[in-house]
C-alpha positions in Angstrom: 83.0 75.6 146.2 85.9 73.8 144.7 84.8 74.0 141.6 84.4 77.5 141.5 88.5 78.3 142.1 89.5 77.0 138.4 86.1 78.6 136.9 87.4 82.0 139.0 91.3 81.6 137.9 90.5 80.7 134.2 88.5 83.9 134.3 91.1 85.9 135.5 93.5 85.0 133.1 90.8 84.9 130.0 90.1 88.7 131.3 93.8 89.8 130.5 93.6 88.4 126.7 95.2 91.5 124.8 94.4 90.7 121.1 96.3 92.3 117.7 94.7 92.3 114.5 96.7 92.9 111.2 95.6 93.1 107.3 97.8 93.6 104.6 96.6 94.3 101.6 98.6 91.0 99.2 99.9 93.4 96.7 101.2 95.8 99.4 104.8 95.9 100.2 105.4 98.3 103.3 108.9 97.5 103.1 109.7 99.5 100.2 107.9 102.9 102.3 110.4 104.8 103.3 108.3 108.4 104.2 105.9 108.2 105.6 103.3 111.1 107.1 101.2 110.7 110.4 97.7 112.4 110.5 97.4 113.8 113.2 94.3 113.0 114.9 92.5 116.4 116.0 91.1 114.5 119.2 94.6 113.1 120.2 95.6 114.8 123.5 98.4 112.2 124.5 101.0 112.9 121.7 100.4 109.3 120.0 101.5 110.9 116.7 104.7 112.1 118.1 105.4 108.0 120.0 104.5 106.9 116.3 107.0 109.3 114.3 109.6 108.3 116.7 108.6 104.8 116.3 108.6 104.9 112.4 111.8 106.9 112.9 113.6 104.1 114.9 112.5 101.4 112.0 114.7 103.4 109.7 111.4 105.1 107.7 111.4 109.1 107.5 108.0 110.0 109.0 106.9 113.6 110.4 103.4 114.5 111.3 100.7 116.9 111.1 97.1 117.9 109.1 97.1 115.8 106.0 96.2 119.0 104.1 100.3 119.8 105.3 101.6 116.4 103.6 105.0 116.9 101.5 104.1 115.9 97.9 106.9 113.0 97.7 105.2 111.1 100.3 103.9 107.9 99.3 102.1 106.4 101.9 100.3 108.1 104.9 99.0 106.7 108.6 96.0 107.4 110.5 95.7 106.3 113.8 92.4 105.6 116.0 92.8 105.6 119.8 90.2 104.9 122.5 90.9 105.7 126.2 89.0 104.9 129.1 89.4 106.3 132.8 90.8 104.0 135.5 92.4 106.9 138.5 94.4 108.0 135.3 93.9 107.5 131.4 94.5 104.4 130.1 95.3 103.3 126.5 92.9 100.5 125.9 92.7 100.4 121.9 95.0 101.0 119.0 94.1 101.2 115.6 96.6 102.1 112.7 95.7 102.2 108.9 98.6 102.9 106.2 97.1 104.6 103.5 98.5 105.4 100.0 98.8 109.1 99.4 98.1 109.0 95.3 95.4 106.6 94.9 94.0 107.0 98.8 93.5 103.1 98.9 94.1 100.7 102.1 97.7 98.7 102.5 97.7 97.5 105.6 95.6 97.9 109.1 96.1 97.0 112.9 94.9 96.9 115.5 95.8 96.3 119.7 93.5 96.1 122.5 93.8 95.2 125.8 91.5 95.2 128.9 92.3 98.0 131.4 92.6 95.6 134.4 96.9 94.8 132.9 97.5 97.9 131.5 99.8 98.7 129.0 102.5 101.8 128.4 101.2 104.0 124.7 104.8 103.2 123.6 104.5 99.5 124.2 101.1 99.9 122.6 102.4 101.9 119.0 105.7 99.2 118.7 103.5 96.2 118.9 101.3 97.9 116.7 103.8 98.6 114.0 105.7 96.0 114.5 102.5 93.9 113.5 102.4 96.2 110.2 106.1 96.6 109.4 108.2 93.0 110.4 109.6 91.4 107.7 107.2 88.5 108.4 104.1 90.6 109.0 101.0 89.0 107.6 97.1 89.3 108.0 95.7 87.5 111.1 92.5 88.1 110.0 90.7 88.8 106.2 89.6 92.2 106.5 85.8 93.0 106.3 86.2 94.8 103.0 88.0 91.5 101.6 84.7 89.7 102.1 82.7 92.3 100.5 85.1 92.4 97.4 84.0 88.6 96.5 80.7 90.6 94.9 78.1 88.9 93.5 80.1 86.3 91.0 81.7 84.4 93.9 78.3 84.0 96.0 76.8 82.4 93.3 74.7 85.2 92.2 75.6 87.2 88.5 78.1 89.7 88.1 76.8 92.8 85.4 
């Protein structure tokens, strides 16, 4: 029985663990964005794009969301956003995922994401700054190579030939 209390404690504070993920693309620089446009997500019944246009908006970055059929032509760089919910007595923000896009050549810059159990829940605004704080610091850096960076090695780096 006394060994079960630590086993039952370090559970309890393993269970909490609220993890961010972030990958930057090395040639990307997101501090030169300065507009930016928010899908909106057609599934998004919380407002999340509104919390991340005031976010991006209180960085100092012009952002304003919407379809991204609607997105002005001098924008250079657009967000998408992924958000999973889950029911506890009220809805609960368990997962975050943002993606900054470029608008001309629609290829990845960065990516991150937050999640958290629901047991210690968080606010969404606590959620969205963390997130973009993970994409837009001035120290910001990948905390994890991206599953498309591993695929990019192709055939030459594995030791097989390249055509």
């Amino acid at each position: 029985m006394k060994l079960s209390g630590p086993f039952l404690l370090s559970g309890l504070l393993l269970a909490g663990c609220s993890t961010l993920n972030t990958h930057i693309t090395p040639n990307a620089n997101l501090s030169q964005l300065k507009h930016i446009y928010v899908q909106q997500s057609l599934n998004d019944n919380h407002g999340l794009n509104i919390l991340i246009v005031e976010q991006l908006q209180a960085r100092g970055i012009q952002a304003e969301s919407g379809p991204l059929t609607l997105m002005p032509r001098e924008v250079k760089a657009y967000l998408v956003y992924e958000d999973h919910w889950e029911w506890d007595f009220k809805d609960s923000l368990i997962s975050l995922g943002i993606t900054v896009r470029d608008a001309t050549a629609d290829h990845l810059l960065a990516s991150a994401s937050y999640t958290h159990p629901t047991a210690f829940m968080k606010s969404p605004a606590f959620m969205v700054r963390t997130v973009l704080e993970g994409l837009f610091s001035p120290t910001a850096k990948s905390s994890q190579p991206s599953p498309a960076d591993r695929s990019v090695e192709g055939p030459a780096k594995r030791g097989g030939r390249r055509d």
